[in-house]
DOTI-938217 format. One line per 3 residues: for each residue x, y, z of N, C-alpha, C. Coordinates in steps of 0.001 Angstrom, whole numbers. Example, Ala and Ser with C-alpha at 12.3 -4.5 7.8 and 13.67 -1.06 7.14 Angstrom:
<nodes>
13190:-5690:7800:12300:-4500:7800:13200:-3300:7800  12850:-2250:7080:13670:-1060:7140:12900:30:7870
</nodes>
This chain:
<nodes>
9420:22092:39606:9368:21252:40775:8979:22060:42011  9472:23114:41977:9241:24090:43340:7833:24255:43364  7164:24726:42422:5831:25218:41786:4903:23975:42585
5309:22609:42123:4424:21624:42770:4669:21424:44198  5585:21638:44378:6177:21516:46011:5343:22772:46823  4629:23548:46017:3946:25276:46482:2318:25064:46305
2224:23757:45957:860:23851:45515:597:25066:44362  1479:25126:43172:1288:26651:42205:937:27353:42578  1472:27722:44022:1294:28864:44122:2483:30036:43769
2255:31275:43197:3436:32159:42872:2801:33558:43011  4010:34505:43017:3149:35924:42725:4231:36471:42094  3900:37254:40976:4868:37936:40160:4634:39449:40164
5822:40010:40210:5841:41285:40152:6461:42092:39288  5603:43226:38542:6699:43852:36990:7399:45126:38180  8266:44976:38236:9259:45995:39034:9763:47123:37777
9430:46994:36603:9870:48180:35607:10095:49402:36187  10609:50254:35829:10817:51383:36404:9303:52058:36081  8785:52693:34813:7806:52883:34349:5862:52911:34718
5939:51861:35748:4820:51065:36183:4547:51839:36806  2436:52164:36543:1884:53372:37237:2352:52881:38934  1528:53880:39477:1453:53577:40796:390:52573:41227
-475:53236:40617:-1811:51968:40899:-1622:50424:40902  -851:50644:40061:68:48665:39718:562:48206:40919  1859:49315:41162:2942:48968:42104:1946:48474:43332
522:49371:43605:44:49264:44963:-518:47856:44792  -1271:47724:43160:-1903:46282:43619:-838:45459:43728  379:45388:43238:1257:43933:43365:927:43854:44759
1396:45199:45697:1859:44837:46850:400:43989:47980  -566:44996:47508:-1681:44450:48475:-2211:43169:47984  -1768:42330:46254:-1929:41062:46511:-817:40248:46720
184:40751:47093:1600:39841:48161:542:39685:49279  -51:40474:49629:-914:40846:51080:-2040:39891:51739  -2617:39835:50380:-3537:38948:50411:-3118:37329:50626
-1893:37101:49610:-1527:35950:49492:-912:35456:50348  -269:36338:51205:37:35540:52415:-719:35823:53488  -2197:36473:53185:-3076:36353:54479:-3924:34643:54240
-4115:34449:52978:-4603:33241:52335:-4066:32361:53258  -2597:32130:52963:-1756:31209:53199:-1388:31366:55049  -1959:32728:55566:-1742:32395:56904:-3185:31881:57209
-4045:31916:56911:-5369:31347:56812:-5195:29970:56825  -4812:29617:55769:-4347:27960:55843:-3728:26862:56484  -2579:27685:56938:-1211:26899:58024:-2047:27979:59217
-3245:28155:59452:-3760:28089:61130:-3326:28976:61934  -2812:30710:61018:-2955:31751:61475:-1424:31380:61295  -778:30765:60929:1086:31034:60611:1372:31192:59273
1816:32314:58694:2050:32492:57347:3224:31838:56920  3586:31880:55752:4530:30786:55153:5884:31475:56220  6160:32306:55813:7306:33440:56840:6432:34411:57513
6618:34185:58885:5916:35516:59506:6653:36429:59280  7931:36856:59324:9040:37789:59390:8760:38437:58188  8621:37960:56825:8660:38236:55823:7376:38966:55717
5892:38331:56097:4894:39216:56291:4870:40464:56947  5950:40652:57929:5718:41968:59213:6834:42783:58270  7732:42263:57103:8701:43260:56664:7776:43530:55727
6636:42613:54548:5698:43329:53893:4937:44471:54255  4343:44534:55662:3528:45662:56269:4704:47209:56439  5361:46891:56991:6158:47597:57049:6628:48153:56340
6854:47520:54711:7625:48353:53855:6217:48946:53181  5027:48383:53330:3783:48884:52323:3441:50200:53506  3602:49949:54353:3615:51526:55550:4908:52799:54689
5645:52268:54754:6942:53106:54195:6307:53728:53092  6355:52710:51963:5758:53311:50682:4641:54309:50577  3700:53942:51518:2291:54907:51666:3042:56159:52684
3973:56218:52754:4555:57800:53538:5338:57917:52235  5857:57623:51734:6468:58485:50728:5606:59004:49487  4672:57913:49646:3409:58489:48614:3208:60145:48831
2574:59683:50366:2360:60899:50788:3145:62030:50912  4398:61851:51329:5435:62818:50740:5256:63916:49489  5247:63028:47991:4955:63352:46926:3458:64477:46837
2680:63587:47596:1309:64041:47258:1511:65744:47921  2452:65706:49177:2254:67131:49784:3324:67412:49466  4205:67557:48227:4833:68550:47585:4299:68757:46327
2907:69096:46254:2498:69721:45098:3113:71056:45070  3693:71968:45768:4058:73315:45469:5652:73110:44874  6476:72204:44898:7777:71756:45132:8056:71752:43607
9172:71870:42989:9661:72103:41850:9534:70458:41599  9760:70144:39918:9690:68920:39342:10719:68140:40087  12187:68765:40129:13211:68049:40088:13200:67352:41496
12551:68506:42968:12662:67726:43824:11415:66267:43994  9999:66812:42999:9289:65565:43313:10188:64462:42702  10916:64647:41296:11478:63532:41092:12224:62446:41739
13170:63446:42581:14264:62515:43660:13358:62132:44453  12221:62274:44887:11928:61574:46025:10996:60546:45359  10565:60668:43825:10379:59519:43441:11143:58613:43022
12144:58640:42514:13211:58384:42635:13862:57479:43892  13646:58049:44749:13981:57435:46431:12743:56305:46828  11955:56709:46197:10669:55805:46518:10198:54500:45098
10804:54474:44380:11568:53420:43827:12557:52756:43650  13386:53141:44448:14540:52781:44790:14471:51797:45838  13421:52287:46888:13099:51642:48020:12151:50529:48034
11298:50813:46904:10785:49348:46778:11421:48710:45494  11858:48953:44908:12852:47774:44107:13818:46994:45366  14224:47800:46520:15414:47325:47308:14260:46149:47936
13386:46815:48473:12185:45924:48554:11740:44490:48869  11852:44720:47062:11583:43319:46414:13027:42528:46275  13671:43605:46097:15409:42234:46548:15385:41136:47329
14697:42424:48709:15082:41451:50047:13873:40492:50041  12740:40764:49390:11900:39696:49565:12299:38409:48787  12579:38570:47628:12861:37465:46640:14122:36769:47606
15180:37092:48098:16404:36964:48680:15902:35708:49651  14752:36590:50295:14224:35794:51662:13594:34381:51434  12754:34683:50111:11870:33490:49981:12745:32469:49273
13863:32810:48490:14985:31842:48372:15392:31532:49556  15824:31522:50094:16597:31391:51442:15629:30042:51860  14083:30871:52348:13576:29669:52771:13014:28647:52606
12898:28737:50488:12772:27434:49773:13824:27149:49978  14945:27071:49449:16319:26626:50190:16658:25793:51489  15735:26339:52383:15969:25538:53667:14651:24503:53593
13131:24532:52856:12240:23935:52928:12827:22572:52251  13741:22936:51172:14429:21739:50200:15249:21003:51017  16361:21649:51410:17065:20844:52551:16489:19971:53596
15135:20593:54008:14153:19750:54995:13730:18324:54029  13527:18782:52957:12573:17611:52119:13172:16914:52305  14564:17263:51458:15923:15866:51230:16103:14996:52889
16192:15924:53776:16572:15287:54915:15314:13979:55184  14413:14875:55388:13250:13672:55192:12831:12593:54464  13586:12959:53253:13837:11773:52357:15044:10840:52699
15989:11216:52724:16681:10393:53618:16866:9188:54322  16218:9887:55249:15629:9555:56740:14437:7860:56202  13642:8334:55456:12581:7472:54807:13335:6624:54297
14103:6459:53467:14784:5302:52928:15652:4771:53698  16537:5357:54396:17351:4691:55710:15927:3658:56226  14942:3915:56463:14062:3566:57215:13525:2518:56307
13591:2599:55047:12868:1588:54169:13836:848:53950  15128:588:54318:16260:-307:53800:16000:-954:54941  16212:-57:55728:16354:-892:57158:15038:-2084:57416
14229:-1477:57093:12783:-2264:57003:12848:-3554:55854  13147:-2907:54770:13959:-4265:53576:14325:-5185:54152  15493:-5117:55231:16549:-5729:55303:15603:-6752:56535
14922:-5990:57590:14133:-7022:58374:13495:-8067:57738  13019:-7687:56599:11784:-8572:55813:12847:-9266:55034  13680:-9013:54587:14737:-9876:53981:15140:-11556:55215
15473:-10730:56182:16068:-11709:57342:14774:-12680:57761  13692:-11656:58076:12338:-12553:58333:11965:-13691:57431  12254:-13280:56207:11595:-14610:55115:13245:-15243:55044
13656:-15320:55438:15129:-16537:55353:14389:-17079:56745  14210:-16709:58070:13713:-18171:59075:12812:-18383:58918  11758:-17551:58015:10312:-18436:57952:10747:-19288:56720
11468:-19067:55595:11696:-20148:54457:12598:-21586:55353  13495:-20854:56333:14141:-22050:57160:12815:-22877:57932  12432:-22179:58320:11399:-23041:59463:10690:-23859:58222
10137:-23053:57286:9021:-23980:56818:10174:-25455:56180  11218:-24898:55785:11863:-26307:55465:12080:-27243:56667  12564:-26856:57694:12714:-27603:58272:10795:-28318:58762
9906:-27825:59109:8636:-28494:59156:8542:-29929:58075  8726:-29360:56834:9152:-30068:55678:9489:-31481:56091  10874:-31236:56367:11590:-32738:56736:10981:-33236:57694
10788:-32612:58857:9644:-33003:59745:8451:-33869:59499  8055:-33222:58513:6838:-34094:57645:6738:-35354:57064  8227:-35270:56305:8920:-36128:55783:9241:-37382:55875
9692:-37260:57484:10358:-37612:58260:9222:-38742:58914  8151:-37793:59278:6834:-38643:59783:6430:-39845:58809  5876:-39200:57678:5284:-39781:56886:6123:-41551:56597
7150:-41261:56047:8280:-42290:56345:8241:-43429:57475  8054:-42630:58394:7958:-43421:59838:6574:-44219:59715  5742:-43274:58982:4070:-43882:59590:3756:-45020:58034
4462:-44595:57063:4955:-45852:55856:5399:-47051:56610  6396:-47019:57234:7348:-48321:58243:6629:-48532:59167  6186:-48022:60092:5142:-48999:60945:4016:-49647:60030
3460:-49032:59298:2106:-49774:58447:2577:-51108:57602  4189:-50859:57290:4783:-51927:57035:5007:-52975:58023  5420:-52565:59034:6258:-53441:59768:4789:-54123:60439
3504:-53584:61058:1907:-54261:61296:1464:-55474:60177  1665:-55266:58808:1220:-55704:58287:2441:-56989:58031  3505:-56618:58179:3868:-58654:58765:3834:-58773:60027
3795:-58150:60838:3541:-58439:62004:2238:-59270:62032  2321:-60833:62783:842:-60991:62852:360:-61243:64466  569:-60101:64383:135:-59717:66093:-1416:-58747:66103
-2439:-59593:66971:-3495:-59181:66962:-3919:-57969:68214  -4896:-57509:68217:-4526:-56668:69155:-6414:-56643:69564  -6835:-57251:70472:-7783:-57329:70776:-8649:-56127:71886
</nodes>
């Protein structure tokens, strides 16, 4: 349901520990893309701006710790490890807070729906209920026209009666 509510849109990410680097970079630069798409679309407002400026920010982070790594080529294994180590750590924490976030604000997009749904049927009962009341005085009126009619016709029966013994001429 969410999926259609997104127009399918999704982006998945393998967070394995294992995953070259080259991977990790494309997930991130097509998060990047996908919400430049999508700020493209909603007219230069991305789905979360906040969430976009914490993407830049953490893909800034990551590209310094890259670099970190890259300029301890002289550095023993164990220390490149911890700081790779630290630099997966930091984007797994990352992707917590992103997933965290974009719950949060499907969460609140849902709450909007329902409210709006709501709101629409309050509005369609209420509207029911006019058209309910409306066709009771137009079914009244037209009955009463009815007898009205009725009423005539009757009348214009009894005079055509009452002329025709009448023998009154009318020159």
């Amino acid at each position: 349901e969410i999926l259609k509510e997104c127009d399918d849109r999704k982006v998945l990410f393998d967070n394995r520990r294992n995953i070259p680097k080259s991977k990790k970079d494309k997930q991130v630069q097509d998060l990047l893309n996908f919400v430049e798409q999508i700020s493209k679309k909603n007219n230069g407002k991305p789905f979360m701006a906040d969430l976009s400026l914490e993407l830049r920010e953490n893909e800034a982070t990551l590209e310094e710790k890259q670099k970190q790594i890259q300029a301890m080529k002289g550095q023993s294994k164990q220390e490149i490890a911890q700081v790779k180590k630290e630099m997966e750590k930091t984007y797994n924490e990352m992707l917590e807070g992103i997933k965290e976030k974009i719950a949060n604000q499907l969460k609140e997009s849902l709450n909007d729906v329902k409210e709006q749904l709501a709101k629409a049927q309050v509005a369609r009962e209420e509207a029911e209920k006019k058209m309910s009341e409306m066709h009771k005085l137009s079914s009244d009126e037209i009955r009463r026209l009815r007898d009205q009619l009725n009423n005539a016709e009757r009348e214009t029966a009894r005079l055509r009666r009452q002329q025709r013994t009448q023998k009154c001429s009318v020159l």
